[in-house]
N, C-alpha and C positions, 0 to 999 in steps of 0.2 A: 504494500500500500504506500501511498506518496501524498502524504494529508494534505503538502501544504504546494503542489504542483497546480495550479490554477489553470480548469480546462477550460475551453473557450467560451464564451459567454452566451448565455440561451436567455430569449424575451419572451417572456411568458405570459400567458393571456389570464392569467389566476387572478391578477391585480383589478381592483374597480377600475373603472377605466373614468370614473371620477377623479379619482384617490392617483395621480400617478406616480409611477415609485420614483424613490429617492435613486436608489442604482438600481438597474440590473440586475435581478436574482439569477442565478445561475445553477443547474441542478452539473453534477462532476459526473466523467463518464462512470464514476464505480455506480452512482445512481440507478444511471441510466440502465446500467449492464444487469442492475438488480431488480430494476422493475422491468426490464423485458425476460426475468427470468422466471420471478415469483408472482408478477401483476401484470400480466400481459393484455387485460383488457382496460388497464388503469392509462390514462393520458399523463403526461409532463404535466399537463397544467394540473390535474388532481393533485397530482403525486405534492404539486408545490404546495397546496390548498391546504392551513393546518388546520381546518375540520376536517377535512380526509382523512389527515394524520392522523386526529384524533377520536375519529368514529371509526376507526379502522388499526385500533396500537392491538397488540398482539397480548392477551389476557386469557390462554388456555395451553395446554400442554401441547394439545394435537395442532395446533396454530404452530405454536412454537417448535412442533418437530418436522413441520413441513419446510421451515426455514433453517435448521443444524441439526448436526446431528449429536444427540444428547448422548451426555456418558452416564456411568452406574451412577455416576457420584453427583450426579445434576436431577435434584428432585421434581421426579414425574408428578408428584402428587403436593402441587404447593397449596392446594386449596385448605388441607388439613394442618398448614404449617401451624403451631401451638398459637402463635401470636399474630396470624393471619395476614400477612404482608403478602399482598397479592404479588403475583406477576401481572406487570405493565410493560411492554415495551415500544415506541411507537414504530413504523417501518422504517422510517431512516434513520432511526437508532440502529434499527435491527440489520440495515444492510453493512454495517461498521463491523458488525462482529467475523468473527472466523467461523465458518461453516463447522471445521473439525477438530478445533483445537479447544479444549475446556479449560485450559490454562490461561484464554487471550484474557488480556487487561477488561477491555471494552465487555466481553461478555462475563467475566464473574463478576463486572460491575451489578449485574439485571438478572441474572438467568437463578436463579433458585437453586439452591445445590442442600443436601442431607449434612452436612454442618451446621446449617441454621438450626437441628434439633439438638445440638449441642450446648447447654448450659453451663456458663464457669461460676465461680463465687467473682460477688460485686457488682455480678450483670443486673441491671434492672428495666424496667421499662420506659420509664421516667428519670432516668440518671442523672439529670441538670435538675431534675424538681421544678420544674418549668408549674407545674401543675399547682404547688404551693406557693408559686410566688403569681399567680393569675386572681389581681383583685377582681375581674369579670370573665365570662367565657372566651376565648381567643385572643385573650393579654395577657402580657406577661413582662412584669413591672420587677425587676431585680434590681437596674444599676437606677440610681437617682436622678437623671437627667434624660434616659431615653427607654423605650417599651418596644416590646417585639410584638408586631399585630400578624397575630395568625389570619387569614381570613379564608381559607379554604385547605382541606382538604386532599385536593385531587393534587396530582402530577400525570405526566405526560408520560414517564415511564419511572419507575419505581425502585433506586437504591438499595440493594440489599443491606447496608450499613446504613442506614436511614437513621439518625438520634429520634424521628418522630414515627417510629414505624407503627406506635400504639397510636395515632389517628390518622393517619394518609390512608385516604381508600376506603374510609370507614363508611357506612353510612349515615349520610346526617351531615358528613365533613364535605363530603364533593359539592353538594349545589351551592345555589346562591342562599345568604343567608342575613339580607337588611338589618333583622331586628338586632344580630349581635353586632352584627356592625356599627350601629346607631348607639350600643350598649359600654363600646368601647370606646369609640370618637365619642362619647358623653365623658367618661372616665376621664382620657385624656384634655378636652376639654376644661373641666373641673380642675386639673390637675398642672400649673402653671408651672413647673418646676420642668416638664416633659418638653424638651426640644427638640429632639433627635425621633422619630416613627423609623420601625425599619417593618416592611411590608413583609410578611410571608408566609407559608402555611407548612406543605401545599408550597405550590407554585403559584402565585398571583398569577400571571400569565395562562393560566390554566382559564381566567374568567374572561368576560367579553369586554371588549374597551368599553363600551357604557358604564357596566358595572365596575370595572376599574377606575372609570375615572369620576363615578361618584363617590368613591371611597376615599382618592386622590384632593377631590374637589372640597370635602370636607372638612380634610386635615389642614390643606394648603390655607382655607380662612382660616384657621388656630392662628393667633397673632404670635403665639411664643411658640410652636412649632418651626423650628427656621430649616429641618432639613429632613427631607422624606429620602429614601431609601427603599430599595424592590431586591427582594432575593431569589432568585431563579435562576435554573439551567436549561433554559428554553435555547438560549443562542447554541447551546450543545445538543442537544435533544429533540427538538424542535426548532430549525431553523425557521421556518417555513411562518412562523410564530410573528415573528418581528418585520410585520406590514409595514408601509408605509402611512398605514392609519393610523395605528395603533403609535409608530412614531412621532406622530405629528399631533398626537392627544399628548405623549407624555412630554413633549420638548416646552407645552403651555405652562409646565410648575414646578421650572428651576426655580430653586437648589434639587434635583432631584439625582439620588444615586443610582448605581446600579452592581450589587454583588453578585457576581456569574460563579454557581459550581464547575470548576473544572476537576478532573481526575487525571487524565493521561493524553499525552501530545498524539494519538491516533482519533481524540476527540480534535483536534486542531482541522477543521475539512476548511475546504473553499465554500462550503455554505454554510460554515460558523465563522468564518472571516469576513462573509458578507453580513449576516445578521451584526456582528461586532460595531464594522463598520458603517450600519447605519443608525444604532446606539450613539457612537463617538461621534458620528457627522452630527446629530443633533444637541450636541454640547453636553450629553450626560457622559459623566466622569465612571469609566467601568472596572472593580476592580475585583479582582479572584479568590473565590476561596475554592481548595482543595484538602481532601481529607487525608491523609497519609497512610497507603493501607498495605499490609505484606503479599509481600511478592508482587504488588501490581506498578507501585509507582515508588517503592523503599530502597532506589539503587538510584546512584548520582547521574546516570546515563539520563534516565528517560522524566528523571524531575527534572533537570538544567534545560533538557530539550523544550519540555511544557513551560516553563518559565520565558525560557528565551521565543517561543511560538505565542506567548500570551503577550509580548512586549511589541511582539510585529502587529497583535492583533489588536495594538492600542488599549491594553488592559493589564493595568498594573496588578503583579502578586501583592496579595494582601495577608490572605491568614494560611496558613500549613495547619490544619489541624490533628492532635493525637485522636482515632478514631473513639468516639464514646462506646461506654458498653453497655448495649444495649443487649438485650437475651442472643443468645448465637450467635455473637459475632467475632468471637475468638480468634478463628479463622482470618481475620481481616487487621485484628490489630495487632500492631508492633511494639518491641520496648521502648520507653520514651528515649532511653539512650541513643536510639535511630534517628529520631526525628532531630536529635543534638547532631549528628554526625550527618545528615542531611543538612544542615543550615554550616554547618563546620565547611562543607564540602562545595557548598555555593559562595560562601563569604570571600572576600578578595579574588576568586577564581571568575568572576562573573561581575555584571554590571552593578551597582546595590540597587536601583530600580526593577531589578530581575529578582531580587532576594524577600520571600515573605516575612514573616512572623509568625513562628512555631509558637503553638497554644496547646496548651490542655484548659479545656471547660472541664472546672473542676465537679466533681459530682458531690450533688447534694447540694449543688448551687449556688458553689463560690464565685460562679464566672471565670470569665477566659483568663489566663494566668501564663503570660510568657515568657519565654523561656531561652536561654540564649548558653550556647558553650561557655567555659569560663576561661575568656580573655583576660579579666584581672588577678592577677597570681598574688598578689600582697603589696606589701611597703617596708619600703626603708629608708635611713635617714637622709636619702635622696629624692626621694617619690615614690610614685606609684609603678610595680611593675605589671609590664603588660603580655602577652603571646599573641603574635598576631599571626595570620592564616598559612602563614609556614609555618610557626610552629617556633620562631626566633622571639628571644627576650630583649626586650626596652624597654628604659628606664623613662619614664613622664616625670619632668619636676614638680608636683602638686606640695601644697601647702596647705595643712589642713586648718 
């Protein structure tokens, strides 16, 4: 695969033809090669249509085996998984993956596997305690100055390391739901001290620009709100997501951000470089968060590559996170000592605009708590001594 070879440019009829786009969507020939394989009576224009996508993601086993072929170790039967985290995945998620390989990055990201019925001690469902610090349903009010608004639900396809896997999917979580929304822009509201909203569920992007941008429209008259915030992995998972409409509602209520999950540089396509880019062409500032998980992205090769692929893509590394433990994810996380030796491995080697911030969101709700190699070895009656990214001693004259 060659994620970041840009095939030549395809005009598509999917756009209102009100609405016209900001650039050229362009579907890459692996696309094409995929829908003339598995969707042969599906058009380019559907294929780009993300209701297509989304009344057509792949949520059954026999679906999902017409598309790879599944190994012992990739669970046939996720409907009974203990904590019910469906399989979602949408088609052009699904055209990323490796047909025969159960080990690719991109499919143990989605694909359900017989580890998830594995439980260690510490796992919980709730490991951040999101749930105790919710003064109303879909808030969640921890740090003093800013609230995380769940407002849905659904996603486009479905993280096996999901920190929210006890409500994505659920029912009751996917539709539209005004009254708590009203319940929590009240909260907020009320609550002057709340500047920072960070939007997310669920995938915001998951609703319809109406309903997103009543929710937007809301926030944005709060006088002491000064910075909204959207968390999603749509630009990965759903490119097809980020219209030209739906850009030109949210471009109306800067300050507004944008935190993109990324996992692995084989998410890097020409049609997450063009969602990117018309995020950035509209002045919202995009920056990454990526969870750190073993054997998929816990080697210096294919983080530096995601890092430096996310800087082309006009989208600053933000957070590295240590995977949460949530019930059967063992499989997935790493010792925090890795995530030191990932940031050890990036520092001076690589640009510092390429280099995130390693976190543990502590459980039980301490919030994100970062974390960094140890550069300062001590003092003496010279200053402070330091190690820098060789690994060489210097002396800093500080005065304390």
């Amino acid at each position: 695969m060659e994620p970041n070879v840009l095939p030549e440019k395809e005009t598509l009829e999917s756009e209102d033809a009100a609405d016209p786009p900001l650039l050229t969507i362009f579907s890459s020939s692996r696309s094409r090669a995929f829908l003339k394989q598995f969707y042969p009576n599906v058009t380019l224009a559907e294929w780009n249509d993300w209701h297509w996508q989304m009344n057509n993601c792949i949520t059954d086993v026999p679906a999902l085996s017409r598309l790879i072929t599944l190994s012992p170790g990739e669970c046939r039967t996720p409907d009974i998984h203990p904590h019910n985290l469906p399989l979602r995945i949408t088609p052009y998620y699904a055209s990323l993956l490796d047909r025969e390989n159960p080990d690719h990055p991109l499919r143990r990201c989605v694909v359900p596997t017989t580890e998830e019925f594995v439980f260690s001690p510490g796992e919980s469902s709730d490991p951040l305690c999101e749930d105790e610090h919710s003064p109303v349903p879909g808030l969640v009010h921890r740090y003093p100055d800013r609230v995380l608004f769940l407002v849905t639900g659904a996603c486009s396809s479905f993280c096996r390391y999901c920190t929210r896997s006890r409500m994505v999917g659920k029912s009751g979580n996917e539709s539209n739901n005004p009254g708590r929304w009203s319940a929590a822009v009240d909260y907020i509201q009320a609550h002057a001290e709340v500047r920072d909203v960070l939007i997310s569920g669920g995938d915001p992007l998951t609703l319809p620009d109406d309903a997103l941008e009543s929710i937007i429209q809301r926030l944005r008259r709060i006088r002491h709100v000064e910075m909204i915030r959207i968390g999603t992995k749509m630009p990965v998972s759903l490119p097809q997501r980020i219209t030209s409409s739906l850009v030109s509602m949210l471009k109306k209520y800067h300050p507004l951000w944008m935190s993109i999950h990324m996992t692995h540089p084989e998410e890097l396509t020409p049609e997450c470089e063009a969602a990117c880019a018309r995020l950035a062409d509209a002045g919202i500032p995009l920056g990454s968060q990526t969870v750190l998980l073993k054997g998929l992205n816990d080697s210096i090769g294919p983080l530096k590559k995601l890092m430096h692929g996310l800087i082309r893509f006009r989208v600053k590394p933000y957070y590295l996170y240590q995977c949460d433990p949530i019930p059967g994810s063992s499989h997935f996380r790493t010792p925090v000592s890795k995530g030191l030796e990932m940031i050890q491995g990036l520092r001076g080697h690589t640009s510092g605009y390429a280099i995130p911030t390693f976190a543990v969101d502590a459980p039980g709700g301490g919030g994100k708590i970062p974390l960094l190699p140890e550069y300062v070895i001590g003092r003496d009656e010279n200053g402070i001594i330091l190690r820098n990214y060789e690994g060489k001693i210097f002396c800093y004259p500080d005065k304390e």
